[in-house]
PDB file of N, CA, C, O and CB in Angstrom:
ATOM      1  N   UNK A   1      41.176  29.858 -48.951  1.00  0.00           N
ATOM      2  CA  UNK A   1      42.201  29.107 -49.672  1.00  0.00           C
ATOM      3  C   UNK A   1      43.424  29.993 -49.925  1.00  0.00           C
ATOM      4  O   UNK A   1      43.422  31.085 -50.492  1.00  0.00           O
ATOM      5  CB  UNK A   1      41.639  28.564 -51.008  1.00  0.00           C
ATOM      6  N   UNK A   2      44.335  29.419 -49.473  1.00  0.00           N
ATOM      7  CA  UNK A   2      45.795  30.639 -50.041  1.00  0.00           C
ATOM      8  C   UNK A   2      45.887  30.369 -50.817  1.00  0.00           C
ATOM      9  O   UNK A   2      45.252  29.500 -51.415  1.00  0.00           O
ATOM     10  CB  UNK A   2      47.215  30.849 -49.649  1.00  0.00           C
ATOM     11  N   UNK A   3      47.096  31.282 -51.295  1.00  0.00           N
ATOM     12  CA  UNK A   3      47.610  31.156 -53.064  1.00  0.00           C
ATOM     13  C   UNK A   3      48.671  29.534 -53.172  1.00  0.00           C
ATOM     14  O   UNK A   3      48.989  29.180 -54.308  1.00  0.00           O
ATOM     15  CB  UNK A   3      48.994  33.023 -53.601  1.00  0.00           C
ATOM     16  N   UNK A   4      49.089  28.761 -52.096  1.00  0.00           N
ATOM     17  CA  UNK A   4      49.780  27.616 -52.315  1.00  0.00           C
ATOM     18  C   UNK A   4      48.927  26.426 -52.826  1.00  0.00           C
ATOM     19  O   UNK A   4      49.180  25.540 -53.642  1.00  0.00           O
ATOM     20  CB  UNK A   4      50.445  27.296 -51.116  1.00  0.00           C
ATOM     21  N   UNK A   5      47.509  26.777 -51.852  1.00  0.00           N
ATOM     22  CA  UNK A   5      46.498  25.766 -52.315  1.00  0.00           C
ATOM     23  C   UNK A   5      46.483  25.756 -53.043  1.00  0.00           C
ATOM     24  O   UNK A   5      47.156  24.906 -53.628  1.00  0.00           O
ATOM     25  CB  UNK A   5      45.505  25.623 -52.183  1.00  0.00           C
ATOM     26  N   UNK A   6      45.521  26.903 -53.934  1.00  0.00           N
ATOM     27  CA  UNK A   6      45.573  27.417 -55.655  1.00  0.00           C
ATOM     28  C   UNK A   6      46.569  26.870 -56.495  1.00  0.00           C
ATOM     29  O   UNK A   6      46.318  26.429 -57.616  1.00  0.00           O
ATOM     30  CB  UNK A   6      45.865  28.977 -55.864  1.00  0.00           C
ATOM     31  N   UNK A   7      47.752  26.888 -55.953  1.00  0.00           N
ATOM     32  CA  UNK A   7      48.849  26.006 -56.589  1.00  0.00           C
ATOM     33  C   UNK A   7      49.135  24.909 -57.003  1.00  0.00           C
ATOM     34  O   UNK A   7      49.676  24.534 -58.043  1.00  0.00           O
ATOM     35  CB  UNK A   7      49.510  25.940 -56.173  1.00  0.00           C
ATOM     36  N   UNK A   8      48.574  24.164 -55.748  1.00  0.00           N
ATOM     37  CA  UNK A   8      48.700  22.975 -55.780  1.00  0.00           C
ATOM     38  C   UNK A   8      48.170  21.815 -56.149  1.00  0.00           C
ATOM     39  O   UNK A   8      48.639  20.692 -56.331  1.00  0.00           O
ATOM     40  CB  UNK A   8      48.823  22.889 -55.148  1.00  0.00           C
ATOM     41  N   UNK A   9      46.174  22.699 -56.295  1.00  0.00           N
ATOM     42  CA  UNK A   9      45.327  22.008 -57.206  1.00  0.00           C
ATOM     43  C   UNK A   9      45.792  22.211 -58.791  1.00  0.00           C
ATOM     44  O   UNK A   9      45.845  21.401 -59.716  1.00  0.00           O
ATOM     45  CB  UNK A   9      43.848  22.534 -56.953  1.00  0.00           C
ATOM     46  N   UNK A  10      46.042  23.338 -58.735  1.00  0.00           N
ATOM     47  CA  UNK A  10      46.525  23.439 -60.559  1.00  0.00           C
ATOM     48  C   UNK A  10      47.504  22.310 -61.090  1.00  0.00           C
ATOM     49  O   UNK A  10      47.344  21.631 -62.103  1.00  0.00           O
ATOM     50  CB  UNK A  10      47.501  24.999 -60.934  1.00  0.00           C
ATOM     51  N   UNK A  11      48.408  22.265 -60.309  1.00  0.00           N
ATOM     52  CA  UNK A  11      49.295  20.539 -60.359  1.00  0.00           C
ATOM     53  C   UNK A  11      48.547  19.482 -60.246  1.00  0.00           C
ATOM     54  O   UNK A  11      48.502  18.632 -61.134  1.00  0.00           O
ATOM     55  CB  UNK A  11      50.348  20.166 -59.150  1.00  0.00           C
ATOM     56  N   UNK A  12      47.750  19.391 -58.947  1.00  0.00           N
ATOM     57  CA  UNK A  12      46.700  18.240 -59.302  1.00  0.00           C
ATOM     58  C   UNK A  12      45.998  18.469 -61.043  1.00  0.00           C
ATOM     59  O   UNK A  12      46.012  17.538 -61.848  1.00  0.00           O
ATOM     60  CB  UNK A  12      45.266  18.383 -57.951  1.00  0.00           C
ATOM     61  N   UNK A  13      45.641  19.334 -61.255  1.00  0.00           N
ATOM     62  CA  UNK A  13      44.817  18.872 -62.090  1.00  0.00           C
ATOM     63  C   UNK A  13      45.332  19.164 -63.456  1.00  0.00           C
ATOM     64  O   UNK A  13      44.643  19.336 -64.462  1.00  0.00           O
ATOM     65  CB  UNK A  13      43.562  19.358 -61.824  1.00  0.00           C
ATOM     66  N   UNK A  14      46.881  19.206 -63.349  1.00  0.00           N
ATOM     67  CA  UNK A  14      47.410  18.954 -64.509  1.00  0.00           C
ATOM     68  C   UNK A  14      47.838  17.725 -64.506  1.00  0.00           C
ATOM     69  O   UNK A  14      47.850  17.178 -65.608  1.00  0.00           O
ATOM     70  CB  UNK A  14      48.311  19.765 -64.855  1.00  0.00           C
ATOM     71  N   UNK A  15      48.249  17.024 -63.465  1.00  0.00           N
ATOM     72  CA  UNK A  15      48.717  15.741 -63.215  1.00  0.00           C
ATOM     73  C   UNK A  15      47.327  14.912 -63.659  1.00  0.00           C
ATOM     74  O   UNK A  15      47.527  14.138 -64.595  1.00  0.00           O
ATOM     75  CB  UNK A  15      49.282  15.543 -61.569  1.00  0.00           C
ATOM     76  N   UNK A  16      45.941  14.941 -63.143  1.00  0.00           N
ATOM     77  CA  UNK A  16      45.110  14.666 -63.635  1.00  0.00           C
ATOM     78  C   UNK A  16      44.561  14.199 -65.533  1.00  0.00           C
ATOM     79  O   UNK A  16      44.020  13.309 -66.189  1.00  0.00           O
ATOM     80  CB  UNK A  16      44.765  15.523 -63.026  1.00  0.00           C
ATOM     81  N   UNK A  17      45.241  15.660 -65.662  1.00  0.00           N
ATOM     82  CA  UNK A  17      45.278  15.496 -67.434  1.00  0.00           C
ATOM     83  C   UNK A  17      45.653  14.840 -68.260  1.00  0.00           C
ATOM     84  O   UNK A  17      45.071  14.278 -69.188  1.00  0.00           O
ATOM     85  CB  UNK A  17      45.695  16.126 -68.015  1.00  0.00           C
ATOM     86  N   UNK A  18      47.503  14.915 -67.707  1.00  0.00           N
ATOM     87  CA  UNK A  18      47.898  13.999 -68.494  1.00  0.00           C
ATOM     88  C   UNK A  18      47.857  12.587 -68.079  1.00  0.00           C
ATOM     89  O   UNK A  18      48.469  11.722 -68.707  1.00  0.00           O
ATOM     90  CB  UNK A  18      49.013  14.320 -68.818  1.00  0.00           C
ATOM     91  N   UNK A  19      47.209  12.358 -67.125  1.00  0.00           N
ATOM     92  CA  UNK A  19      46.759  10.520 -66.780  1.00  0.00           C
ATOM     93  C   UNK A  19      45.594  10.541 -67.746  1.00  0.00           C
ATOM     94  O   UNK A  19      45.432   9.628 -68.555  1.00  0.00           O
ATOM     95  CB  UNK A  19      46.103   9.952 -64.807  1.00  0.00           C
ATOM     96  N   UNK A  20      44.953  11.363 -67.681  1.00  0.00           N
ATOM     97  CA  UNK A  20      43.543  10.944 -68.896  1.00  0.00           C
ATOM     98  C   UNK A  20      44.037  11.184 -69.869  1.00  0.00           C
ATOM     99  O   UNK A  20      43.053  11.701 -70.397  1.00  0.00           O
ATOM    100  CB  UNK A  20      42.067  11.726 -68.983  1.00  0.00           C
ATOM    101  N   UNK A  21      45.014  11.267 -70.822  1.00  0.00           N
ATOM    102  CA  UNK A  21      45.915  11.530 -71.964  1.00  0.00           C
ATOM    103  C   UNK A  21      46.372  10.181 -72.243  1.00  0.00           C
ATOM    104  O   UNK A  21      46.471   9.605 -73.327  1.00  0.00           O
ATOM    105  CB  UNK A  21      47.121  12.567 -71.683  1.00  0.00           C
ATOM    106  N   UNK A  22      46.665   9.731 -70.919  1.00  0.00           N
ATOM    107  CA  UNK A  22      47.926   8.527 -71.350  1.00  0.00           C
ATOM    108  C   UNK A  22      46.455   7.490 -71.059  1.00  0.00           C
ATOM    109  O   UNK A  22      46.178   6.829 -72.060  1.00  0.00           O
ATOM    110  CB  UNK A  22      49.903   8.248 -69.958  1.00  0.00           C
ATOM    111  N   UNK A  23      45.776   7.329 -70.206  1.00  0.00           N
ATOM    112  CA  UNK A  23      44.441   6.247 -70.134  1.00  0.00           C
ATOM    113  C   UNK A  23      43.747   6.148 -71.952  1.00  0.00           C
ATOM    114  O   UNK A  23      43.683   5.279 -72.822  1.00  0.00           O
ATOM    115  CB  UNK A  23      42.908   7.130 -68.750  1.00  0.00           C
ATOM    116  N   UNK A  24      43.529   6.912 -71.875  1.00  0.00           N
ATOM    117  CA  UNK A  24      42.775   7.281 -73.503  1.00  0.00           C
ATOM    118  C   UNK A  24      43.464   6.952 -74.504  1.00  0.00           C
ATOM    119  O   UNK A  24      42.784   6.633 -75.479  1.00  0.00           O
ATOM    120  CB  UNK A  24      42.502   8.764 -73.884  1.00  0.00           C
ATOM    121  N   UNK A  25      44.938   6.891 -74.680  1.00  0.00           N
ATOM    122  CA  UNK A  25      46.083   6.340 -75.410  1.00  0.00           C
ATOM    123  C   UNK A  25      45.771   4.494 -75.177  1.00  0.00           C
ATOM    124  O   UNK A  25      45.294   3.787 -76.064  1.00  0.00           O
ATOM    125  CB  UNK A  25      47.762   7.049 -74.619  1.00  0.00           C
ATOM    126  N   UNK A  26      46.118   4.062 -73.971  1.00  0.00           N
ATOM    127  CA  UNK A  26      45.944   2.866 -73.611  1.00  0.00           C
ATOM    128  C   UNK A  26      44.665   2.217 -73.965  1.00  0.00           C
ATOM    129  O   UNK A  26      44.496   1.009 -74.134  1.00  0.00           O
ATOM    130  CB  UNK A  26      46.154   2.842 -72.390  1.00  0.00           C
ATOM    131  N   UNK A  27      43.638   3.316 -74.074  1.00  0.00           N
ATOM    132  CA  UNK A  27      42.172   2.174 -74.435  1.00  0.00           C
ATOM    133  C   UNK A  27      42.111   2.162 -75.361  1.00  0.00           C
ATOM    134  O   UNK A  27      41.469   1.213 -75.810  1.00  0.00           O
ATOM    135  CB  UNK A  27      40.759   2.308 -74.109  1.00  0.00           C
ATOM    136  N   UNK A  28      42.938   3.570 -76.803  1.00  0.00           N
ATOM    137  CA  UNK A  28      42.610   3.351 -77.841  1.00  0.00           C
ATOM    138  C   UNK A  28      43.308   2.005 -78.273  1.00  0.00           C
ATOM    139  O   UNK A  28      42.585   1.359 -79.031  1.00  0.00           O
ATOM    140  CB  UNK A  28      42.806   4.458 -78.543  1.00  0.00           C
ATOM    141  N   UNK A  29      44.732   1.305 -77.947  1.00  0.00           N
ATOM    142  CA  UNK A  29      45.729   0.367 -78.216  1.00  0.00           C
ATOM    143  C   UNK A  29      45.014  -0.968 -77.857  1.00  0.00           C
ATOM    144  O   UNK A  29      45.452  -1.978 -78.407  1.00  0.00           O
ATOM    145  CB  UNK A  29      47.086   0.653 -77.397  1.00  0.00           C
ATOM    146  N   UNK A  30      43.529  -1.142 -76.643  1.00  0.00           N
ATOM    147  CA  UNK A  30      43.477  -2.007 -76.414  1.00  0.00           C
ATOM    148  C   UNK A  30      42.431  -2.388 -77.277  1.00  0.00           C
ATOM    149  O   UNK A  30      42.378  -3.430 -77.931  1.00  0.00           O
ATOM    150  CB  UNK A  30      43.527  -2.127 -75.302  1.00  0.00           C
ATOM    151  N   UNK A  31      41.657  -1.538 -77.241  1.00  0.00           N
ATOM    152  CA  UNK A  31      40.599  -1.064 -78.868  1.00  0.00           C
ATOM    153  C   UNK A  31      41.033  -2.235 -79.594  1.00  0.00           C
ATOM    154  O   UNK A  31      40.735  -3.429 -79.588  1.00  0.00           O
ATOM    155  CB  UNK A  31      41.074   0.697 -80.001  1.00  0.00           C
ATOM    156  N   UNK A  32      41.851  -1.478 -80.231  1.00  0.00           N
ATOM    157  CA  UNK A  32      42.530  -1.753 -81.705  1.00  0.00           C
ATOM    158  C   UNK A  32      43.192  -3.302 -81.820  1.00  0.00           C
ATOM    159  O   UNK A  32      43.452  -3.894 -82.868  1.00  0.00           O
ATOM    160  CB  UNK A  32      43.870  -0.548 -81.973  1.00  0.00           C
ATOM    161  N   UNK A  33      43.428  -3.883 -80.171  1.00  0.00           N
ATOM    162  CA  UNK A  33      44.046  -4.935 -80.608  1.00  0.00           C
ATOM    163  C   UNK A  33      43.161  -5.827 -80.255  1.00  0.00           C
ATOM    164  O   UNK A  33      43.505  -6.951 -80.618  1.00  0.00           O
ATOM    165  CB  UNK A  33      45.319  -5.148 -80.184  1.00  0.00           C
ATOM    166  N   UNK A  34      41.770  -5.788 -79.478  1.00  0.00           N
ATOM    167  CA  UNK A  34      40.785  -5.979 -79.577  1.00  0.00           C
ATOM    168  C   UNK A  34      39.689  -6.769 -81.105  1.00  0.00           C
ATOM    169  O   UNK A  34      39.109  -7.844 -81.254  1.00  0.00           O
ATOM    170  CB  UNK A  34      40.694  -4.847 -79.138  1.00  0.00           C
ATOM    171  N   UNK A  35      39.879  -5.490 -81.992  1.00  0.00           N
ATOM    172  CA  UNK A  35      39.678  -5.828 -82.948  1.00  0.00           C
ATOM    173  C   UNK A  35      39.785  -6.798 -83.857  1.00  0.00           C
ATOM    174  O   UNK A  35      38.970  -7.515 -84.438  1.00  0.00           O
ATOM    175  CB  UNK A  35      39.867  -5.330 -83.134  1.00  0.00           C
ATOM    176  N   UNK A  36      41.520  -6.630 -83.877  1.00  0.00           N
ATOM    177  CA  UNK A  36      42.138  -7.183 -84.554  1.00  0.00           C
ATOM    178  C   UNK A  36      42.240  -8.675 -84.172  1.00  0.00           C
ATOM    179  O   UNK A  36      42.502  -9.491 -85.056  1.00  0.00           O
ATOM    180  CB  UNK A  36      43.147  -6.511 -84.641  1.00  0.00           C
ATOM    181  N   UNK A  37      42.030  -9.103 -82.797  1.00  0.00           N
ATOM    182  CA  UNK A  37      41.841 -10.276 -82.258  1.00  0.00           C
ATOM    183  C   UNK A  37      40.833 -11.007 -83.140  1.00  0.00           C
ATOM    184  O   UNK A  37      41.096 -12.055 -83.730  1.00  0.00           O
ATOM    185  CB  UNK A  37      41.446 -10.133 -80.867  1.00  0.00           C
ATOM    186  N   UNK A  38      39.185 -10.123 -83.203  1.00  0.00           N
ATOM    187  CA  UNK A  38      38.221 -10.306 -83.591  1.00  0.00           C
ATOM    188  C   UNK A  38      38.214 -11.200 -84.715  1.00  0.00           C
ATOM    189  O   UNK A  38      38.010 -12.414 -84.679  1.00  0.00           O
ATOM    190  CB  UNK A  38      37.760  -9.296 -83.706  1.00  0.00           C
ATOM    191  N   UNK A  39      38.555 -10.195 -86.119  1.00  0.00           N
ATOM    192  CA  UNK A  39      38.967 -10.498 -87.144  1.00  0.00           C
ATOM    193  C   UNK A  39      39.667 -11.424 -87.285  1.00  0.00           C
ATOM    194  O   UNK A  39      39.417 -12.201 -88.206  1.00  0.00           O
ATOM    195  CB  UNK A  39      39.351  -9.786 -87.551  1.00  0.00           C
ATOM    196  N   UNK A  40      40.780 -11.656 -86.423  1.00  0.00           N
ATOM    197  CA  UNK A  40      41.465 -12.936 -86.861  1.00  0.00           C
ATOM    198  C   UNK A  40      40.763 -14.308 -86.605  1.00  0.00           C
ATOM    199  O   UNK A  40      40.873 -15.363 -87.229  1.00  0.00           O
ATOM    200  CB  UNK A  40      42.774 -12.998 -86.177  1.00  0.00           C
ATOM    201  N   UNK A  41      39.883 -13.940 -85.323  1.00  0.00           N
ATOM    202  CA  UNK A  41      38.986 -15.210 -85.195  1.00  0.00           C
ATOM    203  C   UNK A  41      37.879 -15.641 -86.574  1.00  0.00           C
ATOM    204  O   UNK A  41      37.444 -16.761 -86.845  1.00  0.00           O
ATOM    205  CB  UNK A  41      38.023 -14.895 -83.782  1.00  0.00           C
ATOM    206  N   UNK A  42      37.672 -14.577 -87.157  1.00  0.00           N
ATOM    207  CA  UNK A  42      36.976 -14.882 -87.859  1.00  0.00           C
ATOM    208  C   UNK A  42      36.762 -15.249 -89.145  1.00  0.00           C
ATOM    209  O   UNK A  42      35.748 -15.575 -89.761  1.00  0.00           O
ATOM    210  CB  UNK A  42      36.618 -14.422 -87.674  1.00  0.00           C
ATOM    211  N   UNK A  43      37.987 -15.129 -89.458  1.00  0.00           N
ATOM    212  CA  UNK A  43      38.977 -15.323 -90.274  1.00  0.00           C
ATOM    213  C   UNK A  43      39.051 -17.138 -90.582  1.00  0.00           C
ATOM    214  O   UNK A  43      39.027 -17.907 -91.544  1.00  0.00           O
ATOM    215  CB  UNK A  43      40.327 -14.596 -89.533  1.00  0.00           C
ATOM    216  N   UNK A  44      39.126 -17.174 -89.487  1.00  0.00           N
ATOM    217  CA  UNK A  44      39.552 -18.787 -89.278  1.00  0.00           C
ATOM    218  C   UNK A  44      38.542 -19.883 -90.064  1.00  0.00           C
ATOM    219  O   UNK A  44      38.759 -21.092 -89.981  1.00  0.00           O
ATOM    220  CB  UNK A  44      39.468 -19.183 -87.513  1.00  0.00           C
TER     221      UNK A  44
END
């Protein structure tokens, strides 16, 4: 492996990161509105 490879996975797998940063953001929002759906049904 050269040192560009080495490089270039490290970008992959920072690019990697912050998609599981921003995914994990998105499920907590869908979570939550999830919930809140819940509750309102039950509400009723």
């Amino acid at each position: 492996m050269t040192e560009k490879d080495v490089q270039q996975l490290g970008e992959a797998i920072e690019h990697l990161d912050k998609a599981k940063t921003i995914l994990k953001r998105v499920q907590i929002e869908i979570s939550s509105e999830l919930f809140r759906l819940e509750n309102k049904k039950e509400k009723r």
